[in-house]
One Martini backbone bead per residue (centre of mass of N, CA, C, O) as a GRO file, in nm:
protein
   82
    1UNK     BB    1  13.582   0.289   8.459
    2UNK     BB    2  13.357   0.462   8.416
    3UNK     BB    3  13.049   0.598   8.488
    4UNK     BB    4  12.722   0.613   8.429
    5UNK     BB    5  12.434   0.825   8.304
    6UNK     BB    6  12.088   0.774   8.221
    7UNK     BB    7  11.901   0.965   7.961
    8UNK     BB    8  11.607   1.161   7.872
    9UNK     BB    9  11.391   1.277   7.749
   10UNK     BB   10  11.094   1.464   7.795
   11UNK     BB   11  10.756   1.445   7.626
   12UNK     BB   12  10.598   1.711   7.829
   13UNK     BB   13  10.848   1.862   7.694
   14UNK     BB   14  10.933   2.190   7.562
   15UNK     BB   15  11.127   2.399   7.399
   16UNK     BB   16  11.134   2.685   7.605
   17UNK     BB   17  11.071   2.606   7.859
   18UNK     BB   18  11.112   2.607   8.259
   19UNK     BB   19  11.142   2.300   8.196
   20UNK     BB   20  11.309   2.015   8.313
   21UNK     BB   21  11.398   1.813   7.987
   22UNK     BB   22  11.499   1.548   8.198
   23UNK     BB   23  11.598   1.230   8.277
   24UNK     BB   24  11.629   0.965   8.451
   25UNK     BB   25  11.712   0.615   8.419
   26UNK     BB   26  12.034   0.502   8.465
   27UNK     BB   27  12.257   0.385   8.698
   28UNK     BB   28  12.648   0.311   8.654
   29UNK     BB   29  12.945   0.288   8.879
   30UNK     BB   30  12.815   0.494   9.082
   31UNK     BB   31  12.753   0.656   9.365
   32UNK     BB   32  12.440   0.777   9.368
   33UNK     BB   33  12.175   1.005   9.487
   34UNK     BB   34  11.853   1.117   9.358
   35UNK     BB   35  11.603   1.366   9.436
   36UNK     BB   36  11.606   1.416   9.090
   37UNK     BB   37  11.480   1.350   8.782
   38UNK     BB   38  11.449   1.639   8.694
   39UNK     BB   39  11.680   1.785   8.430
   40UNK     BB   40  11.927   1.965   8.368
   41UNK     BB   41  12.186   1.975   8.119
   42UNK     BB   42  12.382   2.094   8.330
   43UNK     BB   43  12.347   1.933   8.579
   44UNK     BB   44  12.446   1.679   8.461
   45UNK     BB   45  12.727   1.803   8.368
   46UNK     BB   46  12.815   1.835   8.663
   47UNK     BB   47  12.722   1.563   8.820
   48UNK     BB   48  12.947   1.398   8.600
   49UNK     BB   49  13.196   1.547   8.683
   50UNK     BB   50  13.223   1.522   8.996
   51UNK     BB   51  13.173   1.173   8.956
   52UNK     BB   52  13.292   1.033   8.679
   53UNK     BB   53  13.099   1.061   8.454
   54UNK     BB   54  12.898   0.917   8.190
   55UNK     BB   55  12.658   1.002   7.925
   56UNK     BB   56  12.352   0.861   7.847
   57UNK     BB   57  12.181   0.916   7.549
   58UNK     BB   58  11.879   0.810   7.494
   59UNK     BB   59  11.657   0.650   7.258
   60UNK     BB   60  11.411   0.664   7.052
   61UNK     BB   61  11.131   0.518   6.948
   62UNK     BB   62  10.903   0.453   6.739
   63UNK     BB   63  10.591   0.452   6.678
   64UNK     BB   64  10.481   0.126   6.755
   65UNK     BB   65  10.757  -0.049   6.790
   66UNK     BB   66  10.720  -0.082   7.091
   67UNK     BB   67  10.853  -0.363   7.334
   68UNK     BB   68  10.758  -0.494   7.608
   69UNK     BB   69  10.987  -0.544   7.883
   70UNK     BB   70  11.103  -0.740   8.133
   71UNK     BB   71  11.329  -0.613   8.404
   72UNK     BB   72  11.306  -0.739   8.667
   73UNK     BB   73  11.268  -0.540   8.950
   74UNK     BB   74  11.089  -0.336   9.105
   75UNK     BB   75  11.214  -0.105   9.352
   76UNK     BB   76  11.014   0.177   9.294
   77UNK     BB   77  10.739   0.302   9.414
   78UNK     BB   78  10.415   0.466   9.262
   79UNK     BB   79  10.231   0.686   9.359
   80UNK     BB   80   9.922   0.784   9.299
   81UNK     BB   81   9.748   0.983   9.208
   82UNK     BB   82   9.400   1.216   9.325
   0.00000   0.00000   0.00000
């Protein structure tokens, strides 16, 4: 069984901007560590042919409609930007 790379758009990148337009989301069954979360839909698919990853892009859920899920602990913590 291949291993997966799940990722989603982000939402403060539009359509024709010069900025990577996905993020990573998260890793299962690939041994692969990342140095940029903030990638090119080109790059993904480079990285996932290379390491025989397959892709899953996750779906948004509707406006107003997402219940937060707490799931196991969170492994990296996020410096506050000042």
């Amino acid at each position: 069984m291949p291993g997966k790379i799940f990722y989603r758009e982000r939402g403060k990148v539009g359509e024709g901007e010069k900025k990577p337009r996905f993020k990573i989301v998260a890793v299962s069954g690939v041994e692969i560590d990342f140095y940029s979360y903030h990638l090119r839909k080109k790059e993904l698919e480079q990285i996932a042919k290379a390491v025989g990853a397959k892709l899953v892009l996750m779906e948004k859920g509707t406006k107003g409609s997402e219940d937060e899920v707490e799931v196991g602990e969170q492994t990296k913590s996020r410096k506050s930007k000042k």
